[in-house]
Every structure is written in C-alpha cells, then in structure tokens.
matplotlib code that plots the C-alpha trace (Angstrom):
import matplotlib.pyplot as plt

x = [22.6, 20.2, 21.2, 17.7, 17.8, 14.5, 13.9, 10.8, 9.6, 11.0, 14.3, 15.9, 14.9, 16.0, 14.2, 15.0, 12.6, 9.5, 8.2, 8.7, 5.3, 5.7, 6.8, 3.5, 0.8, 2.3, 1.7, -1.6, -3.1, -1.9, -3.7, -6.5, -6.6, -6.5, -9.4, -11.8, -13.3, -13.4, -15.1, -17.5, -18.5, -19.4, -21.2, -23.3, -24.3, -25.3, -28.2, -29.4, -31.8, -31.5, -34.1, -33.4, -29.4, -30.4, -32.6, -29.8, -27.3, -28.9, -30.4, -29.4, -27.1, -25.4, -24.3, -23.5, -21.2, -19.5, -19.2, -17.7, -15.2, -14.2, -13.5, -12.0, -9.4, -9.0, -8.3, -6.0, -3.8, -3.4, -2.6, 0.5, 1.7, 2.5, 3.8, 5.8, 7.2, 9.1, 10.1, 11.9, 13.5, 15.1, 16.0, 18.0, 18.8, 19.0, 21.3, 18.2, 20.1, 20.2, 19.1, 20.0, 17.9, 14.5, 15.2, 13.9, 11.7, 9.1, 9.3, 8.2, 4.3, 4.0, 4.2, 1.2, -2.2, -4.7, -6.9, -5.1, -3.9, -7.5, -8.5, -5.6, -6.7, -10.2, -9.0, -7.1, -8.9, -12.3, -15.3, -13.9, -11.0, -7.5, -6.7, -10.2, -9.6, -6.3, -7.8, -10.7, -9.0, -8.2, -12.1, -12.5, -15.2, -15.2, -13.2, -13.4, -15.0, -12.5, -15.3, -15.9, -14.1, -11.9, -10.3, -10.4, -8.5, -5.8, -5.5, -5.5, -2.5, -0.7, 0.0, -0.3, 1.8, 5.2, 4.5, 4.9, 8.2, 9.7, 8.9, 10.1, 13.0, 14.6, 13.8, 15.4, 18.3, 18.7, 18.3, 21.4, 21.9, 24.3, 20.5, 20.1, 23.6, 22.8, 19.6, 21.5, 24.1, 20.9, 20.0, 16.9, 16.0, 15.9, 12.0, 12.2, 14.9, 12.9, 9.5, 11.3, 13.7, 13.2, 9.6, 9.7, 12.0, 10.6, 6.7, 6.5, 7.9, 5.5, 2.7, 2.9, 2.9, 0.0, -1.5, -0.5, -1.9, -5.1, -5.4, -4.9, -7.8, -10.1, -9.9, -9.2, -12.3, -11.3, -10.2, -13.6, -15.5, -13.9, -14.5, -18.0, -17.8, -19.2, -17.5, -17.5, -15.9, -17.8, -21.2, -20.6, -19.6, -22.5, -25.2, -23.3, -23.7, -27.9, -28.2, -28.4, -26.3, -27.6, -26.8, -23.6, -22.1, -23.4, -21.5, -18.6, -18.6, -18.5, -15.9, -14.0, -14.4, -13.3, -10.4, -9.6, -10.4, -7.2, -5.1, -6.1, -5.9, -2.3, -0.7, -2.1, -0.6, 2.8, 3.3, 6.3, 9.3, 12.6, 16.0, 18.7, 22.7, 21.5, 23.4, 25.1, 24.9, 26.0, 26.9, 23.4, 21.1, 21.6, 18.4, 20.3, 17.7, 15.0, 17.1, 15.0, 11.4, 12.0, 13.1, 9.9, 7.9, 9.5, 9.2, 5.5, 4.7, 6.7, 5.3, 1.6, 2.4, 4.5, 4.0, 0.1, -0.8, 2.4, 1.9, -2.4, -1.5, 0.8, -1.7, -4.4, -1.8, -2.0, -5.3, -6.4, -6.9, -9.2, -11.6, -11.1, -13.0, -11.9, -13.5, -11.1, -7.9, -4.9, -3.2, 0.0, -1.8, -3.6, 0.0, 1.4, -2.1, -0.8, 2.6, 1.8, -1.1, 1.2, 4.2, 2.1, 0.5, 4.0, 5.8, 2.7, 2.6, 6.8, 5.8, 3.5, 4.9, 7.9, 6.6, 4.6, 7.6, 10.3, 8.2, 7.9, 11.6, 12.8, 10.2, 8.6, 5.1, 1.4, 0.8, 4.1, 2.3, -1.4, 0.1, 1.8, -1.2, -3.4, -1.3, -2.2, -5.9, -5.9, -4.0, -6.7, -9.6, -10.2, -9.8, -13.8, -14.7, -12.2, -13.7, -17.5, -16.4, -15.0, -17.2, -20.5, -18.1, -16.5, -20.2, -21.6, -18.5, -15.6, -17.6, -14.4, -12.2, -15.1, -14.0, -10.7, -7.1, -6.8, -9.4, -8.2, -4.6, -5.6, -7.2, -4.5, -2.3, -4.2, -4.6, -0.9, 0.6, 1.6, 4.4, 6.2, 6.0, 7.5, 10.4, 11.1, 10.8, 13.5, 15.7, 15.1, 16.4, 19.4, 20.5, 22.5, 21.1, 24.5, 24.8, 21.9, 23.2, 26.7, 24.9, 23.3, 26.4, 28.1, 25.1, 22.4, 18.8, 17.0, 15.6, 18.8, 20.0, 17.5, 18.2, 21.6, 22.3, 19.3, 17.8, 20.4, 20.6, 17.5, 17.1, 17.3, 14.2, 12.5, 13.2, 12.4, 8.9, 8.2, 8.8, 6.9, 3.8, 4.5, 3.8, 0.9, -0.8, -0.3, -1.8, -5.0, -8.0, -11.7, -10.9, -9.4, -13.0, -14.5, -13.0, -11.0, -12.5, -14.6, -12.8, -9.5, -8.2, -5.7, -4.0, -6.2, -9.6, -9.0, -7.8, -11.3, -13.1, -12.0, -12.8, -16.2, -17.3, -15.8, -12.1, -10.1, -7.5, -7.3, -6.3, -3.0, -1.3, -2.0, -1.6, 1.7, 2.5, 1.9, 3.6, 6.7, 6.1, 5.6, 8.8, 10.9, 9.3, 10.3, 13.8, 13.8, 12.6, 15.2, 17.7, 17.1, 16.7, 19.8, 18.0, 20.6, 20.2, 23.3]
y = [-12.9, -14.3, -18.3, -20.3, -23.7, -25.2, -28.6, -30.4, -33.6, -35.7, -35.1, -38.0, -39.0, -36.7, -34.1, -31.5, -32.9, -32.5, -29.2, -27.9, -29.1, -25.1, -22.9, -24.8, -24.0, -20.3, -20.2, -21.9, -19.7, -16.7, -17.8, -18.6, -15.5, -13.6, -15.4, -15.2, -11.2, -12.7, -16.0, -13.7, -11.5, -15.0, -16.2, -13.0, -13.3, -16.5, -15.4, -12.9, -14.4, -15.4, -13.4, -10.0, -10.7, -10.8, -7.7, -6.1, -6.6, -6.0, -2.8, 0.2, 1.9, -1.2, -1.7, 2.1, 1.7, -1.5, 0.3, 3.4, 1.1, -0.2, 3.0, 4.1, 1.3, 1.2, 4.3, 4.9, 1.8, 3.1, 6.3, 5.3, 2.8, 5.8, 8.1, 5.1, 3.5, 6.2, 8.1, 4.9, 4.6, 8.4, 7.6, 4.5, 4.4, 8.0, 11.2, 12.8, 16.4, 15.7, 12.0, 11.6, 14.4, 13.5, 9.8, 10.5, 13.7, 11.3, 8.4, 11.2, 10.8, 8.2, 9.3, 11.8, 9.9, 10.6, 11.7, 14.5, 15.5, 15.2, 17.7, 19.9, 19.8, 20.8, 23.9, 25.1, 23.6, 23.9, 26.2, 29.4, 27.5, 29.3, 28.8, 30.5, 33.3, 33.7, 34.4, 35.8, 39.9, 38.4, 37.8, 33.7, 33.5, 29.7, 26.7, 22.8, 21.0, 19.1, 16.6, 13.1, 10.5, 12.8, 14.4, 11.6, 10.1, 12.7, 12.1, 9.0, 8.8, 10.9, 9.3, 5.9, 5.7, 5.5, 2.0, 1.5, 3.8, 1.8, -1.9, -0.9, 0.9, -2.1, -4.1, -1.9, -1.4, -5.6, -6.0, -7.4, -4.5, -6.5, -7.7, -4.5, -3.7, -6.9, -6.1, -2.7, -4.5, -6.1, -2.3, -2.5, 1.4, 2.3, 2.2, -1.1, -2.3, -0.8, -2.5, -5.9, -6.2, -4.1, -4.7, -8.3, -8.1, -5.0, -6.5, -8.5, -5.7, -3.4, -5.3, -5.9, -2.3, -1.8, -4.5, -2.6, 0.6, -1.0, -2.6, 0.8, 2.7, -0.1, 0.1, 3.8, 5.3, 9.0, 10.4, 8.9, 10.6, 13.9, 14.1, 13.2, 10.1, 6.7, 3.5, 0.5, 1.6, 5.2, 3.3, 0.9, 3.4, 5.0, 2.1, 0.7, 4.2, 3.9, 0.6, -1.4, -4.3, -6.4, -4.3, -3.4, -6.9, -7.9, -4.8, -5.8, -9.3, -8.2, -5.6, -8.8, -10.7, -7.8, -7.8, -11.2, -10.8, -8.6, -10.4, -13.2, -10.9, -9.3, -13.2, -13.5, -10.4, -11.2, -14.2, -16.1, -14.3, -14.5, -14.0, -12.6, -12.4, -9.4, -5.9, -4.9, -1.4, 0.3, 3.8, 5.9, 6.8, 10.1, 12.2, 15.3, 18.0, 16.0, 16.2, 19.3, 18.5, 15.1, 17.0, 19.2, 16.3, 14.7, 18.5, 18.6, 15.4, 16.1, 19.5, 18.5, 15.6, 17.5, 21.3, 21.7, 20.1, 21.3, 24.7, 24.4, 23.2, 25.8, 28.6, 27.2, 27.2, 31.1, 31.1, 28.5, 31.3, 33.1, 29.8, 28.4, 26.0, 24.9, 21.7, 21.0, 22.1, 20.1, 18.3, 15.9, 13.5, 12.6, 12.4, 9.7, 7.9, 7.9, 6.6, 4.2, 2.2, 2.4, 0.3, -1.3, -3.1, -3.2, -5.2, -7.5, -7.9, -8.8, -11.4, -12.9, -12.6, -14.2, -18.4, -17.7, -16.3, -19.0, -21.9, -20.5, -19.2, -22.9, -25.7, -26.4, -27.7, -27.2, -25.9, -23.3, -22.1, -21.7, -20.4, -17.7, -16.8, -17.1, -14.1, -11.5, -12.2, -9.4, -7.1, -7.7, -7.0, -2.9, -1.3, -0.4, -4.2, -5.1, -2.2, -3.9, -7.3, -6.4, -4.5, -7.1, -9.6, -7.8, -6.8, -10.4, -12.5, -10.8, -8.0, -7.9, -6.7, -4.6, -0.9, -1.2, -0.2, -4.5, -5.2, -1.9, -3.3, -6.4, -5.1, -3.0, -6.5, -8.5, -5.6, -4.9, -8.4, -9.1, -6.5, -8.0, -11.5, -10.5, -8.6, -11.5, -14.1, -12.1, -12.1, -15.8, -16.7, -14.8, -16.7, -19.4, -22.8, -24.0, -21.4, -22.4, -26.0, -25.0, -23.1, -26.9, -29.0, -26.5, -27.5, -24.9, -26.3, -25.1, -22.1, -21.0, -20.9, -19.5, -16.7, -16.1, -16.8, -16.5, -13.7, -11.2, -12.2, -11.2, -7.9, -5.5, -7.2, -7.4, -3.5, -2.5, -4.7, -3.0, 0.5, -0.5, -1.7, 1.6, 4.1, 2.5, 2.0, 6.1, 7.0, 4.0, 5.7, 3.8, 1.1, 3.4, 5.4, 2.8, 0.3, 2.9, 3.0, 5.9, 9.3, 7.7, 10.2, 9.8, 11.8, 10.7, 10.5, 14.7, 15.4, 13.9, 15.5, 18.5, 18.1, 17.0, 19.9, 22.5, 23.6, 22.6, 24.7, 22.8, 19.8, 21.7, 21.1, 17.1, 16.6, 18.1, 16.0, 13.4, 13.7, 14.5, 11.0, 9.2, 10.8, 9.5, 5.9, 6.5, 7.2, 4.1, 2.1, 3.7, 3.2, -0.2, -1.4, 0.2, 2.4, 3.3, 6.4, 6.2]
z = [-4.4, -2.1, -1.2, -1.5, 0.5, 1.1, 2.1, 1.1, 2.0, -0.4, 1.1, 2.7, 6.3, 9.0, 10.9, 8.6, 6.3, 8.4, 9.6, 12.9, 15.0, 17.7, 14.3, 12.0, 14.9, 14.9, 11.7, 11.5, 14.6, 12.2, 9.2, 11.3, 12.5, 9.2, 7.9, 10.8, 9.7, 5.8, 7.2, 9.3, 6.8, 4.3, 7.1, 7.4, 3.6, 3.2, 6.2, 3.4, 1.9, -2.3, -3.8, -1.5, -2.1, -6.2, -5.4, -3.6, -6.2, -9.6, -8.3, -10.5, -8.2, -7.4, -10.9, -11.0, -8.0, -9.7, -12.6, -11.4, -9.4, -12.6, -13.9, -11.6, -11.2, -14.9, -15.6, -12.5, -12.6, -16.8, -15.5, -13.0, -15.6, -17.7, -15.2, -13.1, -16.2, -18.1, -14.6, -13.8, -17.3, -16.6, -13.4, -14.2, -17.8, -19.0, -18.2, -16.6, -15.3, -11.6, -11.2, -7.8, -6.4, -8.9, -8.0, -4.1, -4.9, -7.2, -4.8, -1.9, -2.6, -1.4, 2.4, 1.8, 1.8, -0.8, 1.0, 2.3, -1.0, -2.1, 0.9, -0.4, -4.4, -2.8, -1.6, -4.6, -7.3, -6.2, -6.4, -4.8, -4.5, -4.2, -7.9, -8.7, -6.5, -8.0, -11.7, -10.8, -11.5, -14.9, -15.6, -14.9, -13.1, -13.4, -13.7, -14.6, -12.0, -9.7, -8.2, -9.9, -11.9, -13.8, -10.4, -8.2, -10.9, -11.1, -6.9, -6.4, -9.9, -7.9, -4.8, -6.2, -9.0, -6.9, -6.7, -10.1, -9.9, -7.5, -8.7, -12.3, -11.2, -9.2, -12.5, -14.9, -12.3, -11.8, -15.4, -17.6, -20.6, -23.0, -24.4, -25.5, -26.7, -28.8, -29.8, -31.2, -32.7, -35.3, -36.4, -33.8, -32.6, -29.2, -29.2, -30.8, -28.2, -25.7, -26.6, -27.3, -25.0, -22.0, -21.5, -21.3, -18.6, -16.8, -17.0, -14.2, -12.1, -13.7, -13.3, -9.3, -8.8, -11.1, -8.9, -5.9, -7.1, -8.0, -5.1, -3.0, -5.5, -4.7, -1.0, -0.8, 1.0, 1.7, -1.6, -3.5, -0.1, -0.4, -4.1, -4.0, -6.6, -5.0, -5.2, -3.5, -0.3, 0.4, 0.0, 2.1, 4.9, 4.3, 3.7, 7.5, 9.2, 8.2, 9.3, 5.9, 7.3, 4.8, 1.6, 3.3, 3.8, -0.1, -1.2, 1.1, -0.6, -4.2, -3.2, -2.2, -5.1, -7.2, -5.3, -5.7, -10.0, -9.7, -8.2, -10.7, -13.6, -12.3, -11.9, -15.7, -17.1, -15.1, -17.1, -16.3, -14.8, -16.4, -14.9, -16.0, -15.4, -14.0, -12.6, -15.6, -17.0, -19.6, -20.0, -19.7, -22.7, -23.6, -23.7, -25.8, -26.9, -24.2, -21.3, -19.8, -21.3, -18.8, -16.3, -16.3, -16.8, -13.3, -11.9, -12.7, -11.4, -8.5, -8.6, -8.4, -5.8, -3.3, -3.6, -3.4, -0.6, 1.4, -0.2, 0.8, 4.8, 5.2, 4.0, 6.3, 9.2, 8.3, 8.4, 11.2, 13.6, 12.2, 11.9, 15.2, 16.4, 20.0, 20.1, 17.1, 18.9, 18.2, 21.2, 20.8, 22.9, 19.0, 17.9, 20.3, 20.0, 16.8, 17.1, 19.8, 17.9, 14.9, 16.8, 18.4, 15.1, 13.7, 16.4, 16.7, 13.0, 12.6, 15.8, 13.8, 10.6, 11.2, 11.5, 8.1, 6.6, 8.5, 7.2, 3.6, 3.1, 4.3, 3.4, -0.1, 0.4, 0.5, 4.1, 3.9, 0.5, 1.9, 5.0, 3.0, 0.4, 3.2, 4.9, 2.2, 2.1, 4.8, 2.3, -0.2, 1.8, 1.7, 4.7, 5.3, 4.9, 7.2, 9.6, 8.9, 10.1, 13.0, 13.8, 13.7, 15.0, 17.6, 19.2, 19.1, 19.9, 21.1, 23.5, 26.2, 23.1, 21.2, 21.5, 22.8, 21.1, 20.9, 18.0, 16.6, 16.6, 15.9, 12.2, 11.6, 11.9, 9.3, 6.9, 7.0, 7.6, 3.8, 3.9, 7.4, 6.0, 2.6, 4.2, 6.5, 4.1, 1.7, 4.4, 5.4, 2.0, 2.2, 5.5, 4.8, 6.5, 7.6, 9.8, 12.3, 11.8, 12.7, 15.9, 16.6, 16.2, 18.7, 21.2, 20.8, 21.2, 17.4, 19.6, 20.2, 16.8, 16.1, 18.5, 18.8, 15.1, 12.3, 13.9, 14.4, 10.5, 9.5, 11.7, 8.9, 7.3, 10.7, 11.2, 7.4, 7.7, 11.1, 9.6, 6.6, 8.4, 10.8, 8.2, 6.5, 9.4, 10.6, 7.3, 7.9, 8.1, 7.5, 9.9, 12.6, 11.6, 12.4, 15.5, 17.6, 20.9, 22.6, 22.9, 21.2, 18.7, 16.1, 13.8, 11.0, 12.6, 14.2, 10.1, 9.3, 11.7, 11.1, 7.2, 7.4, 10.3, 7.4, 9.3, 7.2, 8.7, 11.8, 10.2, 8.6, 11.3, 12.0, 8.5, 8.8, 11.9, 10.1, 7.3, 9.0, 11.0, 7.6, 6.2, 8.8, 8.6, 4.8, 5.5, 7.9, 4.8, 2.4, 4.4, 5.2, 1.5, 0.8, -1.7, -4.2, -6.2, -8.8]

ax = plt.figure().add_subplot(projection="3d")
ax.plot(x, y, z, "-o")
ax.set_aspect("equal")
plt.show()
C-alpha cells in the first residue's frame, strides 16, 4: 500500500512546511502554459459580438449539432457501461473458461483508434460493402444502413468501452469479498449481493471510465467524419476549413462547456469513495450452464473489436495494388515522423509533469490543488479545439513557432499531460519521505535527493506515463490535421489522406504500422502496471 505523507502549512515551523519557491514556478509556468489556447479561444469570443453570438448559437443546426452530441455521448457512455461492467465481473470474479487469455484479448481495443475501425466497418458493412457482396448470391440486395447515430454508436462502444473494463476490473480486483460472503450469510441472492454490495464499491471506478469514454466520444473527430453524423467536433473542422472563425470558436466554446458539465456530472455520480480492507478473494463464482454463453459474449465483443478491422486491412493489403495511387505510396519516413513526434511529446510532457505531480503528492493546499486540476483542463478540451486555438494563436503571436514540429509538440503536451502527472503523482505517494530526508542528513543538497534517491523511485511511473502519453499521441489525429507543419507526414494524417481521396487500400498498411507501434506502447503499459491476469 501506497504511504501518503503530505505536509501542509499548518505544520510546525520548518522549511518542510513551505513549498519549494524553483519546483512552485515549474509548476506555475506549466499551468500557465496549459491555459493560454483555452484563455485565447475566450478571448476570441467575447470579440463576437452579443446579438451575432445569440444568432450563432440558437440557429437550428446549432441545436441539432448539440443535440446529436448529446446523443451521441448518452447513448455511448450507456453502451460501454454495459459491456465494461459484466466483462470485468467474468474476468475477476467468475470461472470464465480461459480468463487469462479473454482478460488481455478485451482490453486489446483499445490500441486501435476509432477511426480506423470506423474506416474498416465502412468497408464491410457498407453499401457494396464486403458483407453485402458476401450475401448478395443468396438474394440480399440490401442491408441496414451503417452511417449515422446507430453505427457511429456501435464504433465508438467498441473501442471506448475498455476504459470502463479496466477501471472496474481493478475495483472488483481491490475490493474486500467477505462483504459479500456476509451479505450471503443474510439469504441475499447473488443479484441482490451484486446490486447492494458490489456496486457501491465498484461505482466510483465505474463511473471514471464512463467519464473517460465520454470524454473520448465528445472529442473524437474521425469516427463521427467517416460516418457522416455531425457533432460538435466535425463542424467545427469544417465551419474552420470555410473561414467561419466566428461560428467556429462559439462552437468551440460550447463544446468546452459541455465538457466541463461532465466532468461536473461524473464527480456527482461518483459520490464519495469508500475504502475497503481491500485484496481479498474468495473462491470464483461459478457461471455452470453460462460458462460458454459469456464466453461468446467476450468472443463477440472481442470479435467485432479485433477481427474486422484486422481481417478489412489485410484484404486491402491484397488489393492495394490494383488501386495504386503513387502519390499515396507509403514510405517509413511517415513512420519515424511518427515515433519521433510521439517521444518527443512524451518526454516533454513527464518533464513537465513531474513539479505538478511533486507538489501535489507532498503538500496539501490550494496552489498544489489548482496546479493539479489546472493540468487536466488540456485533457478536457477536444482535440479539434485545441487544433483551432493554436492555430489563430500560433499565426498572430507566436509566428517563429507557427508551422513547425514545436507548436505541434507543444499541443500534443497539454492535450496529453493529465496522464504523466497522474502516473507520477501515484508514484510520489508511494515514496517514502524519510528517504529523501535520510539522502539530506547524509549531505545531499534537496536536488540531489531528489536525484540520486526519489527519482530512481519513481522511474516506473515516469516510464508508464511516457508510454501512456506515447501511444495516445501516435493515434492523435485532428490536431496533427491541423498544426503539423508543411510536407510533415504522419502515420495518421497519410491514413486520412488516403481515406478521403477514396484508397483506402493504401492506408492498410500505415494502419497496420501503427497498430503494431500502439501494441508495443500497450505492452510497455501492461507491464509497467504489473497488470495481473489471475
């Protein structure tokens, strides 16, 4: 168990008590930092005027985009709940037939991004689709319609709901079971037990990967493109690519304040969290005549997730060739673009993540707190937002940077800088602060301890944060659309490409280039984290 020692300034005299002047203007140039696009893009709609901003955002179509953002959210987030839940629940607490192996296989969706399994449902699923073409000798000469809410739901459930999987799992797996052996002991059925005792405990968990799936919908731009449904984030890409600055930042603004509604709604739902002795299991439910209905339910999923889009880019590699388009040709130079701008943003987001996270792990207080909340506003702001500030700010204040790989780094840091700071700060709290001390008493300066003692400490954080901010930031695509410079191709951006001039088969095999990249990030992560699989 993790040792927690903060000291607050209440505590009696001392340095200890005060925070360290170098580590607090780290952290405040960070913060700083992170709010400038969000700051910008206020800035920018306040110069609307009132009566064209009220025009703008009670227009009919602007309440249609709100509302199908709703939807959209609403229906998806439901959707992962109900697939993330009772996988986890098999995985931990059941005698699913070969756990181990389902345990990675459903986690595995999450290194493909939606919008490539959107490209790859496309193709199978859609009008002369393969699946079509498959039952067409059998007389269907038609089948339901893939495009809109209904399948960009389906998508974006599928490569969204491991996040619920994996928050619920580590609940059910740190939760204490003798509450339920003593809620069976009062004649309580295991649905009863399981709606009264486990999801008590299980709902906070739940609830911040519903929040995390939510958030993802909402700022997901390529899956709602590709299937032709508009929400926030493909109007605004479009409404900035005609000029309509104006309707563009408005749109940008309520995007963000629907943002923000979740993350107030999530910390209502979550409640308070409780602790428990935690750890303790007890021998596994047994699922008896259900045992292989779960397992095809975890197949299909599984099935749906994993084997159509692999099963789609491997047909089109098949097929590239006769489709060629030789201004679409793949070269590894797109590849290493790629991986470099990807370590690049996660070393520069563990450097700057680690005096936010330092200061919140060790001092109690309101600057540590605002510091810390003030790091995931970048999280919260979609991708394509992020893209438009930059962009306007970027070309009328920061021209030396406008166009080159350091704004495009630089957004990729804020958007991603939540998940260094919350590995770091996990591992902060499991150093214990007598350590460093002992390191000072011995005659290191507070750098040195620092060096030579906390961080070799906290290494596995700082390498599962890096790896973590690594393989979101491969898969990034509206604000890599949208800041890379000039003739700077990525992975992503040559998939796009190649989607929207119609060859899809030349972006089999970057999408399989990056998938296999993403994997091995994942592994890093696993491994890491210590995932355990019993």
């Amino acid at each position: 168990m993790a040792t927690e020692h903060r000291t607050t300034a209440d505590d009696e005299g001392g340095e200890e008590s005060e925070l360290p002047l170098g580590v607090s203007v780290a952290a405040a140039a960070v913060a700083a930092a992170v709010l400038l696009p969000v700051l910008w893009l206020v800035k920018t709609g306040l110069e609307v005027g009132v009566d064209e901003a009220i025009a703008l955002l009670t227009r009919p179509t602007t309440l249609e985009v709100f509302l199908n953002s709703a939807f959209l959210v609403a229906l998806t987030t439901a959707a992962c709940v109900l697939i993330g839940v009772p996988l986890a629940y098999l995985t931990v607490r059941t005698d699913l037939p070969f756990r181990r192996f389902w345990t990675i296989i459903v986690s595995l969706p999450l290194v493909i991004p939606s919008y490539v399994g959107a490209f790859a449902f496309v193709s199978a699923f859609g009008p002369q689709g393969s699946f079509q073409r498959l039952l067409a000798p059998i007389g269907v000469e038609r089948i339901p319609e893939i495009y809109g809410l209904e399948g960009t739901v389906l998508i974006l459930t599928l490569y969204t709901y491991p996040y619920v999987y994996i928050t619920a799992r580590a609940a059910l797996k740190s939760m204490d079971t003798t509450l339920i052996d003593a809620a069976r002991t009062l004649e309580h059925d295991r649905w009863e037990t399981f709606r009264r005792v486990t999801v008590p405990q299980i709902r906070p968990a739940v609830a911040a990967g519903a929040l995390l799936s939510g958030l993802y919908v909402l700022a997901d731009f390529g899956t709602p493109s590709i299937m032709r449904y508009d929400v926030f984030t493909r109007v605004i890409f479009v409404e900035f690519g005609t000029f309509g600055r104006d309707t563009a930042t408005l749109l940008s603004l309520q995007l963000v304040a629907v943002t923000l509604f979740i993350l107030w709604l999530e910390s209502r739902v979550r409640g308070e969290e409780r602790t428990t002795a935690g750890g303790r299991s007890r021998a596994a439910v047994s699922l008896g005549a259900w045992r292989y209905p779960a397992m095809g339910f975890a197949a299909l999923v599984a099935g749906l997730a994993l084997v159509v889009p692999l099963a789609i880019l491997l047909s089109w590699l098949g097929t590239a060739s006769a489709t060629v388009n030789q201004s679409l040709a793949f070269e590894w130079a797109y590849a290493l673009n790629s991986v470099t701008v990807a370590a690049a943003a996660a070393a520069v987001a563990v450097v700057a993540g680690i005096p936010i996270a330092y200061l919140s792990a060790r001092y109690d207080g309101l600057l540590p707190a605002a510091f810390e909340r003030v790091s995931y506003v970048g999280y919260a702001v979609p991708g394509v937002v992020l893209g438009l500030a930059l962009v306007f700010f970027g070309s009328q204040y920061a021209t030396p940077i406008y166009q080159t790989l350091y704004l495009l780094v630089f957004a990729y840091v804020i958007r991603f800088l939540p998940q260094s700071v919350g590995s770091l700060r996990a591992s902060f709290l499991s150093v214990d602060p007598a350590l460093p001390e002992a390191a000072r008493t011995l005659g290191q300066t507070s750098a040195g301890a620092f060096r030579y003692v906390t961080l070799p400490l906290v290494a596995p954080g700082l390498f599962g944060g890096a790896a973590l901010v690594f393989l979101t930031t491969m898969k990034e695509l509206p604000a890599t659309l949208l800041l890379r410079p000039s003739g700077f191709t990525t992975l992503v951006t040559h998939i796009w490409t190649a989607y929207e001039s119609g060859y899809f088969g030349q972006a089999a095999v970057p999408a399989l280039v990056l998938l296999f990249v993403s994997g091995l990030s994942m592994l890093v992560i696993l491994r890491q984290e210590g995932y355990d699989v019993k």
